[in-house]
C-alpha positions as CSV (number, residue, x, y, z in Angstrom):
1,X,-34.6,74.1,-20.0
2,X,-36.5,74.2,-23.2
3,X,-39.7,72.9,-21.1
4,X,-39.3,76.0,-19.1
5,X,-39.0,78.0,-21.6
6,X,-42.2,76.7,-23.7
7,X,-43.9,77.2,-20.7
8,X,-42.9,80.6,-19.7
9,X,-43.7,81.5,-23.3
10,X,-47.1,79.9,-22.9
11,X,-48.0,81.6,-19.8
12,X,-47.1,84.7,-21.9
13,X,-49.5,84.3,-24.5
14,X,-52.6,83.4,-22.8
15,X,-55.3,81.5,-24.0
16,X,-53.8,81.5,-27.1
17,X,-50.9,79.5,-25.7
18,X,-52.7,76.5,-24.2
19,X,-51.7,73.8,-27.0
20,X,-48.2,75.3,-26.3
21,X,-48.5,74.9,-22.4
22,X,-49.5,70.6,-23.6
23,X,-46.4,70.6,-25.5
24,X,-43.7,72.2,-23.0
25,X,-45.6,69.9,-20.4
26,X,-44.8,66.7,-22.8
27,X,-41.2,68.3,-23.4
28,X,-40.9,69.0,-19.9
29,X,-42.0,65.1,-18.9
30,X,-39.7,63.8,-22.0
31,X,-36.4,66.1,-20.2
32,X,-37.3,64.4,-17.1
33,X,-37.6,61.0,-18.2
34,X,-34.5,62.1,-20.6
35,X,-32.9,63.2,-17.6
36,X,-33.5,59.4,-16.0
37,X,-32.4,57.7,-19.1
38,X,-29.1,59.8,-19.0
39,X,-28.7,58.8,-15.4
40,X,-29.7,54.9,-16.1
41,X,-26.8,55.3,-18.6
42,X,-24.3,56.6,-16.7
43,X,-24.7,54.1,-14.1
44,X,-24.9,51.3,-17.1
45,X,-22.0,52.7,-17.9
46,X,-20.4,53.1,-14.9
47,X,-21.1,49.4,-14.2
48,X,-19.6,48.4,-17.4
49,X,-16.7,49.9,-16.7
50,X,-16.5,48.3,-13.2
51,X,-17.3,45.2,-14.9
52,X,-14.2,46.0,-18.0
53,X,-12.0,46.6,-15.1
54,X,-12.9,42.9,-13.6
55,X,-12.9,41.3,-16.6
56,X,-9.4,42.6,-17.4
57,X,-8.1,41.6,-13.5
58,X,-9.7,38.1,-14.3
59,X,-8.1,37.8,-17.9
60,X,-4.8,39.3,-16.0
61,X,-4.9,36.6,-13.7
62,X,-5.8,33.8,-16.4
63,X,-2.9,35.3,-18.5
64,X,-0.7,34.8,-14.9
65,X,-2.2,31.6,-14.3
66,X,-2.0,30.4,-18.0
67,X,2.2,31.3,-17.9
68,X,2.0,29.1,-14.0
69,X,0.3,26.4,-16.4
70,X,3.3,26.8,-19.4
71,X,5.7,26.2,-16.8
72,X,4.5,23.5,-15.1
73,X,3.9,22.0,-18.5
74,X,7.0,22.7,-19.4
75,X,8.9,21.0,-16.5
76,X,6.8,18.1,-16.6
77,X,7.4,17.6,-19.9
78,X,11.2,18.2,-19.0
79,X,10.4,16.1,-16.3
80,X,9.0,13.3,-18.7
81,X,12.0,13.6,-21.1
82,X,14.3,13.1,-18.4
83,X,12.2,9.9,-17.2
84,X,12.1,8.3,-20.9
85,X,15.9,9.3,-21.3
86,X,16.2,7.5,-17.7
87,X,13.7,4.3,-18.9
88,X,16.2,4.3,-22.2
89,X,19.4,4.3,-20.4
90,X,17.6,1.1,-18.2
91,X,15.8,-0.7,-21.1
92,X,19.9,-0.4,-22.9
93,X,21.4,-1.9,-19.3
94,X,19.2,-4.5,-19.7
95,X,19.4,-5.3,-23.0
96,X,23.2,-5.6,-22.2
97,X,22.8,-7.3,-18.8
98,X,20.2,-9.9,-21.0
99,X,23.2,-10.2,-23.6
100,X,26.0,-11.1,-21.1
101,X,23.1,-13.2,-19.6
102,X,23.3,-15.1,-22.5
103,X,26.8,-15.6,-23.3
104,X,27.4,-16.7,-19.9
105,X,24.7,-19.4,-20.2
106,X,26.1,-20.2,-23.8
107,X,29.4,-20.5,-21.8
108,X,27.9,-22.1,-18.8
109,X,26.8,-24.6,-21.5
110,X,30.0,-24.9,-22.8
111,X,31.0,-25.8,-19.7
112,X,28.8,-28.0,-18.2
113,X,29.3,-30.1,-21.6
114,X,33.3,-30.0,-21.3
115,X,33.2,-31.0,-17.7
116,X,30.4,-33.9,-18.8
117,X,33.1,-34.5,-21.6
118,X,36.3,-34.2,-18.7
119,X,33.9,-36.9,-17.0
120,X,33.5,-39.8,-19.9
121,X,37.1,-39.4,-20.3
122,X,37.9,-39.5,-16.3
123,X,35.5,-42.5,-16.2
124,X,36.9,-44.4,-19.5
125,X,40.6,-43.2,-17.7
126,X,39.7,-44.6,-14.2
127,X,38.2,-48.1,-15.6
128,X,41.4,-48.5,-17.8
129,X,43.0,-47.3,-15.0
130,X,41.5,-50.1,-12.9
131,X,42.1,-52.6,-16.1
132,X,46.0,-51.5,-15.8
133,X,45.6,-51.9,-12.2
134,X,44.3,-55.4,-12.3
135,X,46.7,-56.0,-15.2
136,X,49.5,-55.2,-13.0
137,X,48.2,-57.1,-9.7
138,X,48.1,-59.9,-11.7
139,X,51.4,-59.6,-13.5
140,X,52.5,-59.0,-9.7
141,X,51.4,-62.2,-9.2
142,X,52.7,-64.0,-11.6
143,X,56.4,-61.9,-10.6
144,X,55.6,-63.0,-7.4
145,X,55.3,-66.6,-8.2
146,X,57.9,-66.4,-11.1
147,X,60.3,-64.9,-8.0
148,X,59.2,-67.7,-5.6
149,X,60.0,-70.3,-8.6
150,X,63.2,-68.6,-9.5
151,X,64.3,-69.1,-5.8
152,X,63.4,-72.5,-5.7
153,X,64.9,-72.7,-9.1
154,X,68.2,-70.8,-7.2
155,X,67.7,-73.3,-4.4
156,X,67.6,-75.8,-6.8
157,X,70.5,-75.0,-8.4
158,X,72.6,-74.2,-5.7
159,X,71.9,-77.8,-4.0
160,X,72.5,-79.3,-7.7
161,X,76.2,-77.5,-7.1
162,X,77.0,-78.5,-3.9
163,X,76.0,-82.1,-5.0
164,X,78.2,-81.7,-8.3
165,X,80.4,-80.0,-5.9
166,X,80.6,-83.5,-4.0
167,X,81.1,-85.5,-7.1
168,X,83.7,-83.6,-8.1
169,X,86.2,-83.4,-5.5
């Protein structure tokens, strides 16, 4: 507008006026390229905007996939609680199966030396056993022989009456 006007005031004034026409032709060329600038601008602006509005649907969607991320964290570290609670619970079982593991091989030792004790004193039993036994097979023996002389000696004394018995009638 105020290149049109420099020249129409220009065109007005004649000869006079040429220095004017120079400027409102350089006023004119600066509205025009004033003109581009604006328009360069509003499309600048226009693509930051789009680009604003992208940016804030990509941080939206960070924001949604950073809460995604929080809670998978957060139930794998629930997760991970729950497994060393679990691994606890085991490593405790096993402490207490290794403990009972040991008492009953202390008392599988126990045993093992009372029935290898019960065993000397089976074996010292049996061979006295056997010495009583052979004690008594020989005392048989000699109550054997002792009966076979006391019934000879019977014998012996019941012919000895029946020949007194002869003599004395």
């Amino acid at each position: 507008m105020l290149a049109l006007n420099a020249s129409i005031e220009a065109s007005r004034v004649g000869e006079h006026g040429r220095g004017f026409t120079v400027v409102a032709n350089e006023t004119r060329k600066l509205a025009e390229q004033s003109a581009l600038s604006a328009e360069d601008i509003t499309a600048l602006i226009q693509q930051i905007q789009e680009t604003s509005l992208q940016s804030v649907k990509s941080m939206d969607n960070v924001v949604n996939d950073v809460q995604i991320g929080r809670t998978v964290v957060q139930e794998s570290s629930e997760s991970f609680q729950r497994i060393i609670q679990s691994s606890q619970e085991i490593a405790d079982q096993i402490q207490d199966i290794s403990a009972a593991s040991e008492q009953m091989a202390a008392s599988s030792e126990e045993a093992a030396a009372t029935i290898s004790e019960i065993a000397k004193i089976t074996k010292i039993s049996f061979d006295q056993f056997q010495s009583i036994s052979e004690t008594s097979s020989a005392q048989l023996s000699d109550m054997e022989e002792l009966a076979e002389q006391a019934n000879a000696l019977n014998r012996m004394s019941q012919t000895l009456r029946e020949q007194i018995g002869k003599f004395a009638i």
